[in-house]
C-alpha positions in Angstrom: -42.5 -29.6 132.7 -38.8 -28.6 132.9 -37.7 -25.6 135.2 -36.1 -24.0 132.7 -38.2 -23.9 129.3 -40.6 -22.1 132.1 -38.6 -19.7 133.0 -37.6 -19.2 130.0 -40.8 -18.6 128.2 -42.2 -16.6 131.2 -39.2 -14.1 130.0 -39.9 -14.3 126.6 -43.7 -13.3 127.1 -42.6 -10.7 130.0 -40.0 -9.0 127.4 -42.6 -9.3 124.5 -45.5 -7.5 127.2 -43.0 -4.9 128.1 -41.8 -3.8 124.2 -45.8 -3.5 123.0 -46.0 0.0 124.6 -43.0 1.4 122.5 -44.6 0.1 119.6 -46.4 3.3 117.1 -48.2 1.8 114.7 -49.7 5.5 113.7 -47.1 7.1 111.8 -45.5 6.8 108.7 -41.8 5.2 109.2 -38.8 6.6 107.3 -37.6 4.5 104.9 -33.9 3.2 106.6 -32.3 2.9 103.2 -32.9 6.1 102.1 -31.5 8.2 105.4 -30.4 11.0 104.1 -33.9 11.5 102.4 -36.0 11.0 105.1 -38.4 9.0 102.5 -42.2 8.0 103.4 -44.1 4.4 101.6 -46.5 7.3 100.5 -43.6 9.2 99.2 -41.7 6.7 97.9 -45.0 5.1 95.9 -45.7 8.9 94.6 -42.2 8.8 93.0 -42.9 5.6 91.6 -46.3 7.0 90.1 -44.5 10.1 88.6 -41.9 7.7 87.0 -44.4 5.4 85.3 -46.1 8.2 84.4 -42.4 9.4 82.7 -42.4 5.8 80.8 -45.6 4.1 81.2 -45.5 -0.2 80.3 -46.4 -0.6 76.8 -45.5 -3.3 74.7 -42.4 -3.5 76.8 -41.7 -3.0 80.3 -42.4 0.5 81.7 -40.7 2.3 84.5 -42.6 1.0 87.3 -41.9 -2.6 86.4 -38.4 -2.2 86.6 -38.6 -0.5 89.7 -36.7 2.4 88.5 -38.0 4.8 91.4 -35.5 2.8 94.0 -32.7 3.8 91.2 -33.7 7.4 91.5 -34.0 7.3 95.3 -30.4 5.2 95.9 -29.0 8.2 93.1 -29.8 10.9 95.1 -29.2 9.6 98.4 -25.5 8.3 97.6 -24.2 11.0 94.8 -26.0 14.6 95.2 -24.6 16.8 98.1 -26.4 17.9 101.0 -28.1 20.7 99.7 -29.4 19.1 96.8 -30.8 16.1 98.5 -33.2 18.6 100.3 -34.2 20.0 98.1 -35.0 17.3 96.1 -36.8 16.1 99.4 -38.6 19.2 99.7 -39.5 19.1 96.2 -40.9 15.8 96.7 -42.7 16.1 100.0 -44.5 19.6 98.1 -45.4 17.9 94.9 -48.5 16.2 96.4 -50.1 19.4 98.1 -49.2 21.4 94.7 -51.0 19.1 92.5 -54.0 19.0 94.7 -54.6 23.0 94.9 -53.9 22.8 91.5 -55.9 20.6 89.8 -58.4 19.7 93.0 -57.3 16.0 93.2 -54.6 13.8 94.2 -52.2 12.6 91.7 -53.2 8.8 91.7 -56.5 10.0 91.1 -55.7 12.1 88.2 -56.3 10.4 84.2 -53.1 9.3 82.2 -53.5 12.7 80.1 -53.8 14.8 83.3 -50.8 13.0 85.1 -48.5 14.0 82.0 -49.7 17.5 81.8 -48.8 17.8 85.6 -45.6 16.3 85.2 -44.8 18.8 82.3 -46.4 21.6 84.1 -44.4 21.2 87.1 -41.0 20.5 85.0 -41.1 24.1 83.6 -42.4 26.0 87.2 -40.2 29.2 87.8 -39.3 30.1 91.7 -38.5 33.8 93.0 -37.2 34.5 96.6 -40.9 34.4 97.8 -41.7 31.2 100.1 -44.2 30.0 97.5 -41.5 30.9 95.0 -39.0 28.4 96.7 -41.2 25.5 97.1 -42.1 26.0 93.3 -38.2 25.8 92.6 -37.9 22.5 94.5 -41.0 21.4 92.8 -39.2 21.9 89.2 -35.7 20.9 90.9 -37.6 17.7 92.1 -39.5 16.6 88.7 -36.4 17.6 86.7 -34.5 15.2 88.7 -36.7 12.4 88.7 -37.3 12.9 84.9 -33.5 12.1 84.6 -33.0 9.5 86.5 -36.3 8.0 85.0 -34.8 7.8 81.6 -30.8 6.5 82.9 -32.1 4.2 85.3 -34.3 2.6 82.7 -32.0 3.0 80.2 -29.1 1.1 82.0 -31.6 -1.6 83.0 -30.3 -5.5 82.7 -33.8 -5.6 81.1 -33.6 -3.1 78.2 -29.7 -4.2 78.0 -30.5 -7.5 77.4 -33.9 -7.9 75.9 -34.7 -4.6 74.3 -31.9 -3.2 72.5 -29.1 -6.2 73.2 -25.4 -5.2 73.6 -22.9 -6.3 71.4 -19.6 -5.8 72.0 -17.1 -3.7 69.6 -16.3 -4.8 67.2 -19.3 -7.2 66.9 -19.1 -10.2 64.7 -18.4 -10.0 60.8 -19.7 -11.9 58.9 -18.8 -11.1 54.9 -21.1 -13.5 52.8 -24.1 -11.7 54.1 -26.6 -9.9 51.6 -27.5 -6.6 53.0 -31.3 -7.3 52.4 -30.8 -10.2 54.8 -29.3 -7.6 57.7 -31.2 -8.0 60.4 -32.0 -4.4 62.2 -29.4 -2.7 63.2 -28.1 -2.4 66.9 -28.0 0.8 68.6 -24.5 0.1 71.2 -22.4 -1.1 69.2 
């Protein structure tokens, strides 16, 4: 055996050995791309429940298929200012433990029905200067938020764009020896 792959291996495994013990496999990590956020996995799959829950899959892709919670997430973290990113933080981190004195359960384990009436419920909750009255504000500030960013990201999706409701450009083709029985439906950009 060469000299040198030896020596080289033995400082391989002696670096691997020595970066083990700095290793934590027992927390949650933050999310790097969202750094201003200081987003969970758990969190970030919660807002990804509350936005399918916003526009569940049907016939068509829902909310969760497109992936619209990273949308969301990217919005906040680039384009809201400091104060309303934690609040919108708070909001989120607070949204679990609210729904589980509320209704007893978390909100993965709650029924289609029961998810929307959350989500509606904590849309419309009403904050005072009370510490319970602030988290309740973020709550609201936080499902608001999400609601809105649900619909535009999904909206603006290359998906709905191209395979929903196709965009035609202005203005469009003409085409003056058609019967208006044989219109096909109408489209809604354009």
């Amino acid at each position: 055996m060469n000299r040198r792959h030896a020596l080289r291996h033995i400082a391989l495994i002696s670096g691997g050995l020595a970066l083990i013990p700095s290793c934590d496999f027992g927390k949650e990590d933050i999310l790097a791309a969202y750094d201003k956020l200081q987003i969970t996995p758990s969190l970030k799959k919660l807002l990804a429940s509350i936005s399918d829950t916003i526009i569940p899959a049907g016939e068509i892709k829902g909310a969760l298929d497109l992936e619209v919670h990273d949308f969301i997430l990217v919005m906040v973290n680039d384009c809201f200012n400091e104060e309303n990113q934690k609040k919108f933080s708070q909001g989120l981190q607070s949204f679990s433990s609210y729904v589980k004195e509320s209704s007893g359960k978390a909100f993965d384990q709650l029924t289609t029905k029961e998810k929307e009436a959350t989500v509606l419920e904590t849309a419309q909750l009403k904050g005072d200067d009370s510490e319970e009255g602030r988290t309740k504000e973020s709550i609201a500030y936080f499902v608001n938020t999400a609601k809105r960013f649900t619909i535009q990201g999904y909206m603006a999706s290359e998906y709905i764009q191209t395979e929903v409701v196709p965009y035609s450009l202005i203005p469009g083709e003409y085409n003056g020896a058609v019967l208006i029985s044989d219109l096909q439906k109408p489209r809604v950009n354009g």
